[in-house]
C-alpha positions in Angstrom: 32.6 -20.1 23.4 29.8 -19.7 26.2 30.1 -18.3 29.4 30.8 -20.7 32.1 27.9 -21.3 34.2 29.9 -22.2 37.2 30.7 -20.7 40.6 34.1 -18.7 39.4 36.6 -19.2 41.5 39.5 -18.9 43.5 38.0 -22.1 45.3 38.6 -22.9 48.4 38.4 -26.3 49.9 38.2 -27.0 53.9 38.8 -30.5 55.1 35.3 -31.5 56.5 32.9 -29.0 55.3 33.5 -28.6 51.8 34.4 -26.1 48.9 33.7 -22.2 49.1 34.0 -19.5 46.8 36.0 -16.3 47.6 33.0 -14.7 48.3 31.9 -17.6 50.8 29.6 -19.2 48.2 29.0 -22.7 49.2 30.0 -24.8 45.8 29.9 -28.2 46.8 29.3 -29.7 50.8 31.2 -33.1 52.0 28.2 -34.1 54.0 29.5 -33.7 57.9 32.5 -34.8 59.4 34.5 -38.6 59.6 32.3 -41.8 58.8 29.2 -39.5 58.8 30.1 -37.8 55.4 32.4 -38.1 52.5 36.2 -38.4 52.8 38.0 -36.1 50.2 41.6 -36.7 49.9 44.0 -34.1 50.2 45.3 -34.3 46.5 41.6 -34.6 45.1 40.8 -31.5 47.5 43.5 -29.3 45.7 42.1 -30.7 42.3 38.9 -29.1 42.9 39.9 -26.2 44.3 42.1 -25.8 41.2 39.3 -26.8 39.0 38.5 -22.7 38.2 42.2 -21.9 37.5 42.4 -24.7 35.6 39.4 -23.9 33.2 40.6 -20.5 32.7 44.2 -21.9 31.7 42.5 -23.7 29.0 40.7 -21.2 27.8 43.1 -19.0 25.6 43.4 -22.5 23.3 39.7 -22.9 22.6 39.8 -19.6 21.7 42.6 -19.3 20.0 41.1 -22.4 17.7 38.2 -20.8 17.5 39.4 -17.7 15.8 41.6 -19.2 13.4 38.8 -20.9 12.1 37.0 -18.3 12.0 39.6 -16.2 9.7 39.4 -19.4 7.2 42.2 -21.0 8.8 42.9 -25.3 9.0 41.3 -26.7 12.1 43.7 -28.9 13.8 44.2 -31.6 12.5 47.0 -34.2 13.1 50.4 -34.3 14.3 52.1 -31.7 16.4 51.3 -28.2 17.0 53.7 -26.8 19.1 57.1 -28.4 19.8 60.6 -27.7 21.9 63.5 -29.4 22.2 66.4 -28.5 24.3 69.0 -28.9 26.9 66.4 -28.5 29.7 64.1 -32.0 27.9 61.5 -31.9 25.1 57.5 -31.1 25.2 55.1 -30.7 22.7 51.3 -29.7 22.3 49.9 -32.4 19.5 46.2 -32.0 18.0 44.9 -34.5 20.1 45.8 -32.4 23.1 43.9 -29.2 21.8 40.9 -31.5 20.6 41.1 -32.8 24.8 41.5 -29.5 26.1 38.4 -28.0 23.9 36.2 -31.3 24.9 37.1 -30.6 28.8 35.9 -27.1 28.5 32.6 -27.7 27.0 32.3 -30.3 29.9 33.1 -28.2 32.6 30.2 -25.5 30.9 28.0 -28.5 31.1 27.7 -29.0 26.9 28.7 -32.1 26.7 
């Protein structure tokens, strides 16, 4: 897997002027304030301040994929990876997903 070319984060994401970098890095500018720029709403502003946190979540699975194919191992396929059922409800982590989560990282590094 590349290297992200992307500002790395913690993000942070003011109201009217835009998202920052830890380090102050200007990542992405609302355009002024009110009518005179763009309105960002509160949930889509903890989205992208997320968006860094989020990408390095995901990252462990690519990999993960990546090395088992690499060792001669089945890419995935169909049908459920990971699964639980219990008390506390049922989840479970299907091909598809992994094939998603793979896609939105190459996005994110701008390869796709």
């Amino acid at each position: 897997m590349t290297a992200p070319k992307f500002t790395p984060g913690p993000w942070v994401v003011d109201e009217y002027e835009g998202a920052q970098s830890a380090s102050g890095e200007l990542i992405m500018w609302f355009g002024g304030y009110g009518d005179a720029g763009c309105i960002v709403k509160d949930a889509d502003r903890a989205l992208i301040a997320a968006a860094p946190e989020l990408y390095e979540a995901l990252a462990p699975f690519a990999e993960f994929e990546r090395v088992r194919n690499a060792m001669g191992g089945n890419t995935a396929k169909d049908g459920v990876l990971w699964a639980v059922n219990s008390s506390a409800g049922s989840a479970e982590i299907t091909a598809e997903d992994l094939r998603r989560a793979i896609a939105a990282l190459a996005k994110a590094r701008g390869e796709s």
